[in-house]
C-alpha positions in Angstrom: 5.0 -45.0 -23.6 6.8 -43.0 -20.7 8.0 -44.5 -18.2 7.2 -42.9 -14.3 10.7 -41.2 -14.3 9.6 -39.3 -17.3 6.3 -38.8 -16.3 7.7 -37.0 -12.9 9.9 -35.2 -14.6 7.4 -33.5 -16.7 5.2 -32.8 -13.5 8.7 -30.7 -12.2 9.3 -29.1 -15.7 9.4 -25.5 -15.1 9.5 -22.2 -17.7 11.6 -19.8 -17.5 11.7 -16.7 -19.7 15.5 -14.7 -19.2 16.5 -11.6 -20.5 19.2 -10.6 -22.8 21.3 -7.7 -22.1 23.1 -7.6 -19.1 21.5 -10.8 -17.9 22.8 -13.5 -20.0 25.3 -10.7 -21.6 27.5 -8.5 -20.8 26.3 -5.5 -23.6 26.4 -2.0 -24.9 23.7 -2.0 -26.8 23.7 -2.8 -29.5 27.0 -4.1 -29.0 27.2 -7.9 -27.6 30.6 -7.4 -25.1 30.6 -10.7 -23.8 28.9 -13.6 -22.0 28.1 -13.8 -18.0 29.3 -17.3 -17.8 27.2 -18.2 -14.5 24.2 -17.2 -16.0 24.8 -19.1 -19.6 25.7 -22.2 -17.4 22.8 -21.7 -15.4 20.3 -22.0 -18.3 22.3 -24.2 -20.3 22.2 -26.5 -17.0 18.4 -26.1 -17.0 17.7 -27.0 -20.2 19.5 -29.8 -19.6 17.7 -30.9 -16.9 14.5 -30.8 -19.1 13.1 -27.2 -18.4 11.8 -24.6 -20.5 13.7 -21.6 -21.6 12.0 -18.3 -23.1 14.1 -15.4 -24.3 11.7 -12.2 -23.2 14.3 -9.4 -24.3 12.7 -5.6 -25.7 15.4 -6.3 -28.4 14.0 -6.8 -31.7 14.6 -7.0 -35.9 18.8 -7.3 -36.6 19.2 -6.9 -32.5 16.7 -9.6 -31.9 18.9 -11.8 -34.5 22.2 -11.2 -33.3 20.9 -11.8 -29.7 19.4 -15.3 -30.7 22.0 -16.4 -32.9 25.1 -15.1 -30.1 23.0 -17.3 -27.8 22.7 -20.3 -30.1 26.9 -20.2 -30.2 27.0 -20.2 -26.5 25.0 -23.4 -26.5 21.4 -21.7 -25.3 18.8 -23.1 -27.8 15.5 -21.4 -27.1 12.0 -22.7 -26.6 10.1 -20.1 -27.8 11.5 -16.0 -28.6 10.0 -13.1 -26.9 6.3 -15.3 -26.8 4.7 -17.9 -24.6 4.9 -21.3 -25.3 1.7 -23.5 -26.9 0.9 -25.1 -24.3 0.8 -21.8 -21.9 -1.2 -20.7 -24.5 -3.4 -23.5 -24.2 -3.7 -23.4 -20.6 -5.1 -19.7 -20.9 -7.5 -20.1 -23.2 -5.2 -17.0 -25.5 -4.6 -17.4 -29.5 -1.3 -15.7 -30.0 -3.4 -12.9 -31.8 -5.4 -12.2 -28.6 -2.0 -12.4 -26.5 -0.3 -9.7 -29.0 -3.2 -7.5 -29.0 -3.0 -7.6 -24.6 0.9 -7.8 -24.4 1.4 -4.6 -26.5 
């Protein structure tokens, strides 16, 4: 059972979807340089705080990889890659078929 501190925290939850290169890194792509340690903080601070984080980058295969796992050693553990979350999902009526098929 929650208790009302939970519950209010889940009513302030927020998403946030951040992009890779040159936002949380410092790159020339496809070359990772180096973090921008305000903006890892910042998301590693709202994660902590119980918020939602969504990597939206246009990097993708061994780039989307490198990107994800460079994260994952900075401490950023994602919610969901370059896609909505379920319960977005949910809210909009959208299968993740009928999302790829608008979003492309």
């Amino acid at each position: 059972m929650q208790t009302a501190r939970q519950k209010a925290r889940e009513k302030t939850m927020a998403i946030y979807a951040v992009d890779f290169d040159n936002t949380l890194a410092v790159t020339r792509f496809p070359e990772i340089v180096g973090p921008k340690a305000k903006v890892v903080a910042a998301v590693k601070m709202l994660k902590a705080n119980g918020h939602k984080i969504i990597l939206w980058t246009s990097r993708a295969g061994k780039d989307l990889k490198d990107a994800v796992e460079w994260c994952t050693e900075q401490g950023i553990i994602f919610d969901a890659v370059n896609e909505p979350l379920p319960e977005q999902m949910d809210r909009w009526g959208m299968t993740q078929e009928k999302f790829m098929r608008i979003s492309t």
